[in-house]
ROPAMAR-469968 format. One record per residue (C-alpha): residue number from 1; residue in one letter; x negated, z, y. Coordinates in Angstrom, 3 decimals. Layout:
<pts>
{pt NUM, A, {X, Z, Y}}
...
</pts>
This chain:
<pts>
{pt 1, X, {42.274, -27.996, -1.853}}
{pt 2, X, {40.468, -25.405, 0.220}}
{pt 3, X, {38.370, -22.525, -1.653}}
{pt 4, X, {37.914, -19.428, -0.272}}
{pt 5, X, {35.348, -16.363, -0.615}}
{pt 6, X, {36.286, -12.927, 0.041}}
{pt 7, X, {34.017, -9.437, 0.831}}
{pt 8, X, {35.447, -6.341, 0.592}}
{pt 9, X, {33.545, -3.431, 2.957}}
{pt 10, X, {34.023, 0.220, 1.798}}
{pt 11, X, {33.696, 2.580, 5.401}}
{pt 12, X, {33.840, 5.874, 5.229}}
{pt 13, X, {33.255, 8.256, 7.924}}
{pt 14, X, {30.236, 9.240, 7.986}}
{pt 15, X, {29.203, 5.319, 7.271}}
{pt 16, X, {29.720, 4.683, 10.614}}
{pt 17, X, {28.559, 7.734, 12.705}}
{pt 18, X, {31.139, 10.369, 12.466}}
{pt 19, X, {34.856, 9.299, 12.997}}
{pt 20, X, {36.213, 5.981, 12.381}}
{pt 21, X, {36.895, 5.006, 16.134}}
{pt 22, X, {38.546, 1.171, 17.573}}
{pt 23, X, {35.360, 0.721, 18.854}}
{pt 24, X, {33.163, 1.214, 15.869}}
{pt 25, X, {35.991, -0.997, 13.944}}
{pt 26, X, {35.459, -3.633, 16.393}}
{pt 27, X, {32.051, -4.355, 16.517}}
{pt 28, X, {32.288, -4.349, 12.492}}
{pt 29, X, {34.636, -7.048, 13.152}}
{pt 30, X, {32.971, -9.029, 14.960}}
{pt 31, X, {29.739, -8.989, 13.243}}
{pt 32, X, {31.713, -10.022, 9.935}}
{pt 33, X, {33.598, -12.873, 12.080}}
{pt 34, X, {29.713, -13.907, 13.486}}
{pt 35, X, {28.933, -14.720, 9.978}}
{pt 36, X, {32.445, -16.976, 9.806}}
{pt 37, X, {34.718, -13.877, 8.289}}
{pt 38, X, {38.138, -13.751, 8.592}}
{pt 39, X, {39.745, -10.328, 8.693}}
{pt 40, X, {42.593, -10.505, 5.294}}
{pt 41, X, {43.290, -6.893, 5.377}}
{pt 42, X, {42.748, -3.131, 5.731}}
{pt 43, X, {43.461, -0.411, 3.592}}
{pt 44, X, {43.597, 2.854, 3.993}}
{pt 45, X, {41.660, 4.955, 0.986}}
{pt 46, X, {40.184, 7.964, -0.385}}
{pt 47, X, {36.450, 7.334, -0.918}}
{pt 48, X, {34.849, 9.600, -3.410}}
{pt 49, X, {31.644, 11.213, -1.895}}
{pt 50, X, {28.171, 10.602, -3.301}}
{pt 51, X, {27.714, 14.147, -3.882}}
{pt 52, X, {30.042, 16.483, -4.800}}
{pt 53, X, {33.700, 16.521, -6.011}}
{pt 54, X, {36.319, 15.343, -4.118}}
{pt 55, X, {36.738, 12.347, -1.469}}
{pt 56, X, {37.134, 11.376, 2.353}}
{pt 57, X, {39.710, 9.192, 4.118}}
{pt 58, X, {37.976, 5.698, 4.557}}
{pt 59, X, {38.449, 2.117, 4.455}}
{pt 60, X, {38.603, -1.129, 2.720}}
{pt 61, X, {38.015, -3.940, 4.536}}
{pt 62, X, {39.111, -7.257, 3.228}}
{pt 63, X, {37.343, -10.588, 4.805}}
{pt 64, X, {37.605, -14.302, 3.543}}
{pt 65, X, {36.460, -17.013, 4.929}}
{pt 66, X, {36.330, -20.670, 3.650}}
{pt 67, X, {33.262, -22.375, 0.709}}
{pt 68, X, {31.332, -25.079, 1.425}}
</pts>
């Protein structure tokens, strides 16, 4: 029976240099899938902001990838 790990990435705009853009998403993704991540999902999400009320449109990023 195969066991599996999973990391979950929280982006948010300004994580990543100003807009979420394909490329900035892609290099993410293949960085992750360097380190043997597989891409399980994305969700779309309001992050709350480190300072301040409210929140931003961001990102959770869902990877697995097999133990041992």
């Amino acid at each position: 029976m195969t066991r599996y790990e999973y990391r979950v990435l929280q982006l948010r705009e300004s994580m990543i240099g100003g807009k979420l853009s394909a490329d900035k998403l892609e290099k993410l993704l293949n960085d992750e899938a360097g380190q043997g991540w597989q891409l399980k999902a994305i969700t779309s999400t309001e992050v709350k902001g480190r300072v301040g009320p409210g929140s931003v449109e961001g990102l959770l990023v869902t990877f697995e990838r097999p133990v041992g």
